[in-house]
SERO-4910 file (N, C-alpha, C, O; in steps of 0.05 Angstrom, whole numbers):
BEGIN
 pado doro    nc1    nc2    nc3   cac1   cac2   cac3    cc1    cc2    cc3    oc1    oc2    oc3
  Unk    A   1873     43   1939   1894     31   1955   1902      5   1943   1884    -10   1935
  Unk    A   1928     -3   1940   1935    -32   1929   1936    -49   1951   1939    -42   1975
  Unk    A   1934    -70   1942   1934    -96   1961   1951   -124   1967   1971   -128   1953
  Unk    A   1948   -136   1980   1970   -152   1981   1950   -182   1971   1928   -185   1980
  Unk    A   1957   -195   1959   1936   -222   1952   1953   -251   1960   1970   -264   1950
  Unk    A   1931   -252   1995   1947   -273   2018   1927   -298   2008   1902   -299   2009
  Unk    A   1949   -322   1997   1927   -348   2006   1929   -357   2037   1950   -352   2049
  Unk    A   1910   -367   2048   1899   -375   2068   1894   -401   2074   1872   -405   2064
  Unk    A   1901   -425   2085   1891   -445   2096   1888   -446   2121   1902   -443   2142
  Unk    A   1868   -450   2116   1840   -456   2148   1822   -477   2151   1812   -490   2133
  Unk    A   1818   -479   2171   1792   -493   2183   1771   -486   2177   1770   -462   2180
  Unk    A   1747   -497   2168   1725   -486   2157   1700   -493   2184   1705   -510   2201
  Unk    A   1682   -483   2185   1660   -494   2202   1655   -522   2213   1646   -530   2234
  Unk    A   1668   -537   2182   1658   -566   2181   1675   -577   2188   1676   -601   2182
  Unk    A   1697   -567   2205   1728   -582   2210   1745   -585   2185   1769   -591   2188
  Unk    A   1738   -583   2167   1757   -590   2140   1774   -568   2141   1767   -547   2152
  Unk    A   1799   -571   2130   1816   -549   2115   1806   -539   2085   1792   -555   2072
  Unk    A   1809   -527   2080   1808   -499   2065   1823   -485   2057   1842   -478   2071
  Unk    A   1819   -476   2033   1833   -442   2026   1823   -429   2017   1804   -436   2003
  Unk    A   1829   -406   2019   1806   -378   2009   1835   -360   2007   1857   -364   2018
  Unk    A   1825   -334   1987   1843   -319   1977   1831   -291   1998   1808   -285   2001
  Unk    A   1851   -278   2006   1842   -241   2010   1872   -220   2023   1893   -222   2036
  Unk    A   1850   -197   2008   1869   -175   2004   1882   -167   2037   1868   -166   2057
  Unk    A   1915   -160   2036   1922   -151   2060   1927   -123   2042   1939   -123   2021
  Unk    A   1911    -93   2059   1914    -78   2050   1941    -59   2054   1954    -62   2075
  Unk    A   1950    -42   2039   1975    -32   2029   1977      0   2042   1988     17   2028
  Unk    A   1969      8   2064   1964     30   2070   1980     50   2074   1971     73   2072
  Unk    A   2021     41   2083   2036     56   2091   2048     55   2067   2041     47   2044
  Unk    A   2082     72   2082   2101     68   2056   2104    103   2036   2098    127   2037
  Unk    A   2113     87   2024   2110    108   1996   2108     98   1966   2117     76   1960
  Unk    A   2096    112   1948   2094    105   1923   2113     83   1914   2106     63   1901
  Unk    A   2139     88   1922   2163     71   1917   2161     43   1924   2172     24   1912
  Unk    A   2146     43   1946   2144     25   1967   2124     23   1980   2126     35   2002
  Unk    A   2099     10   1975   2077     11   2003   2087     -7   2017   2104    -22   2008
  Unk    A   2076     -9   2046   2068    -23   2059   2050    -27   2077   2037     -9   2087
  Unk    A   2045    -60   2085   2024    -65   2112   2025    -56   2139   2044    -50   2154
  Unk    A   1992    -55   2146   2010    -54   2165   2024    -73   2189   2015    -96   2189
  Unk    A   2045    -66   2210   2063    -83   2225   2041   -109   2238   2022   -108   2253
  Unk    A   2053   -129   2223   2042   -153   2235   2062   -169   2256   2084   -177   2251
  Unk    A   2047   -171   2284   2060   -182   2300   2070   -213   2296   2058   -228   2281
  Unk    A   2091   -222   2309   2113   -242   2303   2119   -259   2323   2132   -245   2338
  Unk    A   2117   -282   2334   2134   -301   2349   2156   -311   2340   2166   -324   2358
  Unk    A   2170   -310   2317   2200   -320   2317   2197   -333   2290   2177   -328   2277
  Unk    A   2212   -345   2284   2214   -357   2252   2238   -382   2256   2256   -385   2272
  Unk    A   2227   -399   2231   2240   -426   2229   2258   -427   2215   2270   -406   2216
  Unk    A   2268   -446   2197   2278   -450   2174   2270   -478   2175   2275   -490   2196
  Unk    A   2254   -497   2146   2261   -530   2141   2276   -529   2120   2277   -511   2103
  Unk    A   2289   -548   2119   2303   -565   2097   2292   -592   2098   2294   -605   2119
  Unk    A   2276   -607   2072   2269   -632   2064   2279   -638   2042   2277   -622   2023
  Unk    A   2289   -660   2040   2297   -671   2019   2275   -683   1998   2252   -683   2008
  Unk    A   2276   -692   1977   2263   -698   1955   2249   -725   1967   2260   -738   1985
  Unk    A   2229   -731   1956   2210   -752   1965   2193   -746   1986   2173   -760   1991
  Unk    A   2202   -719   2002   2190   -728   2040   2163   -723   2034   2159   -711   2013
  Unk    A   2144   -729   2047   2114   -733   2052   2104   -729   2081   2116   -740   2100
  Unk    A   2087   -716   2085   2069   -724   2116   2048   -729   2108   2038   -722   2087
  Unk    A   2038   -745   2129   2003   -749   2140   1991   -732   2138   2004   -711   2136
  Unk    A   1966   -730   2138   1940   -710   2149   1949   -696   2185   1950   -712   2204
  Unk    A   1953   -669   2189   1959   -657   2206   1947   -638   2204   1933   -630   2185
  Unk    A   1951   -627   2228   1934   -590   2232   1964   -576   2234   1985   -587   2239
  Unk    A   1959   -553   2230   1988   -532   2241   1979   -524   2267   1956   -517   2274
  Unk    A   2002   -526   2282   2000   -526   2319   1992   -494   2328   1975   -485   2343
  Unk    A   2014   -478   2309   2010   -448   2313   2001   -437   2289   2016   -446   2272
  Unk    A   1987   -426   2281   1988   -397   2265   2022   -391   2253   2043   -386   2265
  Unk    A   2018   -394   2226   2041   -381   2214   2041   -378   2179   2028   -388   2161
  Unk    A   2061   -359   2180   2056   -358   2145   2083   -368   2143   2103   -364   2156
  Unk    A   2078   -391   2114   2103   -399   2100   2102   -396   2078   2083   -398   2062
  Unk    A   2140   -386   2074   2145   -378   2041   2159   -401   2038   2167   -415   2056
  Unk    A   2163   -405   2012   2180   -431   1994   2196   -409   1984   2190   -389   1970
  Unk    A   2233   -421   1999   2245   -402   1984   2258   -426   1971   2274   -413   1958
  Unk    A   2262   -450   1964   2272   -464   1947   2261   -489   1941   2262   -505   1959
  Unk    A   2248   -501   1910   2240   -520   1912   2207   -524   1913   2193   -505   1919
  Unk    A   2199   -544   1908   2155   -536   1907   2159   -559   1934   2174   -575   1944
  Unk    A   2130   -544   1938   2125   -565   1957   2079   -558   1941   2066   -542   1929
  Unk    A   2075   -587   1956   2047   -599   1956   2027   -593   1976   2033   -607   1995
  Unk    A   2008   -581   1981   1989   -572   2000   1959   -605   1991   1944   -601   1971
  Unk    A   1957   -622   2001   1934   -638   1993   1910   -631   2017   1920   -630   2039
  Unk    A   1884   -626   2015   1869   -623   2031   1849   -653   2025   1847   -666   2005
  Unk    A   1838   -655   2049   1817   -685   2050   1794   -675   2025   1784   -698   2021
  Unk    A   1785   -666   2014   1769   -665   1997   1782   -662   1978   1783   -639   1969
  Unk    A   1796   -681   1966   1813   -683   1941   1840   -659   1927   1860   -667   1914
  Unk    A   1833   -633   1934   1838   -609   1922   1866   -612   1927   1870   -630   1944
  Unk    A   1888   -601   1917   1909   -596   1922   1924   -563   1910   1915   -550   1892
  Unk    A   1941   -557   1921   1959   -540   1911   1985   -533   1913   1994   -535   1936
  Unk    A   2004   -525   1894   2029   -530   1894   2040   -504   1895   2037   -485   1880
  Unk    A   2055   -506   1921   2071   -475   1920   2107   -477   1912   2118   -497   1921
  Unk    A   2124   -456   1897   2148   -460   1888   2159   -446   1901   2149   -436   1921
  Unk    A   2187   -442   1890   2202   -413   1906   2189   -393   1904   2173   -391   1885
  Unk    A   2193   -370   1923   2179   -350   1918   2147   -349   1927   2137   -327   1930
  Unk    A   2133   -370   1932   2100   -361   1940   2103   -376   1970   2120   -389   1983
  Unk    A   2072   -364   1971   2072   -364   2003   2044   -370   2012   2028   -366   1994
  Unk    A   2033   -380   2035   2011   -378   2044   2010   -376   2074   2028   -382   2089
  Unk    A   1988   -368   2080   1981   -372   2116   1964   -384   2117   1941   -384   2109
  Unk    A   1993   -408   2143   1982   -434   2151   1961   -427   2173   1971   -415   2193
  Unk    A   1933   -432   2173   1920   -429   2192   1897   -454   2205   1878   -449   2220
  Unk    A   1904   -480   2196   1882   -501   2192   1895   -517   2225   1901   -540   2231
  Unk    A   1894   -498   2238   1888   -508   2272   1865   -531   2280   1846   -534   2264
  Unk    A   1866   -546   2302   1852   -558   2310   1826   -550   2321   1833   -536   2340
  Unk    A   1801   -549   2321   1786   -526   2330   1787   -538   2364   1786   -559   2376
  Unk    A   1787   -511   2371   1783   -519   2398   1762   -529   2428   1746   -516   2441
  Unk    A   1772   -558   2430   1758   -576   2447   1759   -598   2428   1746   -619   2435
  Unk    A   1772   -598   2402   1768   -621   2387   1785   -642   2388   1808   -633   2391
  Unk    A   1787   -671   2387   1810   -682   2379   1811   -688   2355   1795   -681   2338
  Unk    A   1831   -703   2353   1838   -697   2324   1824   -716   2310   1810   -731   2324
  Unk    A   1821   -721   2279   1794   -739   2270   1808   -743   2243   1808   -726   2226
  Unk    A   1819   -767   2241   1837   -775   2220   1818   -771   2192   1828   -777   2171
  Unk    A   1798   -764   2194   1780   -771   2173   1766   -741   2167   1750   -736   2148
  Unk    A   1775   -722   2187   1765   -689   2180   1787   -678   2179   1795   -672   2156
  Unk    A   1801   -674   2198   1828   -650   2193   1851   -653   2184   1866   -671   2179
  Unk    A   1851   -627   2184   1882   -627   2171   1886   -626   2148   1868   -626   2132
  Unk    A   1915   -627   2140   1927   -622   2103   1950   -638   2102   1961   -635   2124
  Unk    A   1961   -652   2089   1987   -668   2083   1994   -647   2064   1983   -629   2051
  Unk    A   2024   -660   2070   2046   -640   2041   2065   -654   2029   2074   -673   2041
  Unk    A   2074   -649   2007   2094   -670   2001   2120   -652   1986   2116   -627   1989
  Unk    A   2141   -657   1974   2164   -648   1965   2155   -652   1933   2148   -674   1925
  Unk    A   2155   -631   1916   2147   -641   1892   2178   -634   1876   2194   -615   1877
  Unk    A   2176   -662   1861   2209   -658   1841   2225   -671   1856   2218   -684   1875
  Unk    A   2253   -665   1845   2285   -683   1848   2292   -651   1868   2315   -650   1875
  Unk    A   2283   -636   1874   2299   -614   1887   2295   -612   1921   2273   -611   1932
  Unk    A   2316   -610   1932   2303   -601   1961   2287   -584   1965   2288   -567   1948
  Unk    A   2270   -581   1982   2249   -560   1999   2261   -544   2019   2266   -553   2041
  Unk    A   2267   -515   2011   2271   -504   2050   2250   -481   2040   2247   -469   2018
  Unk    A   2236   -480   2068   2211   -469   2068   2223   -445   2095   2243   -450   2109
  Unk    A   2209   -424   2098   2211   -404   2121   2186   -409   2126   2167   -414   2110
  Unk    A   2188   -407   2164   2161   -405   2179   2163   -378   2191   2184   -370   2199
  Unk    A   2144   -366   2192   2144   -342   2209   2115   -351   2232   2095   -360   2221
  Unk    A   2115   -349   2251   2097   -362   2275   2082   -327   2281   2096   -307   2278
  Unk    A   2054   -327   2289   2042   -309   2301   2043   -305   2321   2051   -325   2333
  Unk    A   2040   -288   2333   2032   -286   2364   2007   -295   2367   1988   -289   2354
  Unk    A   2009   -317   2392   1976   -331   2403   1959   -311   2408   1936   -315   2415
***
């Protein structure tokens, strides 16, 4: 069976964010075309950021996967690591606040930034809670 190869940012045990790589498997479809199977949906975004923008250390409020359809943007996690996604890639945002926690300027969360002279518009697709 082929697979789909999803990055992941999450919350780890230790409150930190994270990423880890795994397969979404390919089960329907046809040769022409596999597919997953139907993943449920709450609605979808669109951003537009202009060149320079930056955030703080934050958690993502909901569950969602975002693609970069124009432009890189910057994933920085508190333990130094970073990664850069362009047009075309994608990950699922999952680095929630764990729950009963507040927030802890010094554990959670991921900042992002606009990398380059080019705008950022990013798609959100939100999960169902």
């Amino acid at each position: 069976m082929t697979t789909f190869r999803n990055i992941v940012l999450f919350t780890d045990t230790d409150g930190f964010a994270r990423f880890r790589e795994e397969d979404i498997p390919l089960p329907g479809g046809t040769p022409k075309a596999l597919l997953s199977e139907l993943i449920p949906s709450a609605g979808l975004q669109v951003r537009h950021s202009p060149p320079g923008v930056s955030s703080d250390f934050h958690c993502t409020t909901t569950a969602q996967w975002l693609v970069v359809l124009s432009g890189a943007m910057e994933i920085g996690l508190r333990d130094g690591t970073s990664r850069i996604f362009r047009a075309g890639e994608h990950f699922f945002s999952n680095d929630v606040l764990p729950e009963g926690a507040t927030f802890d300027a010094n554990v959670h969360g991921h900042c992002s930034r606009v990398v380059g002279d080019e705008p950022l518009t990013t798609l959100f697709v939100r999960t169902v809670a």
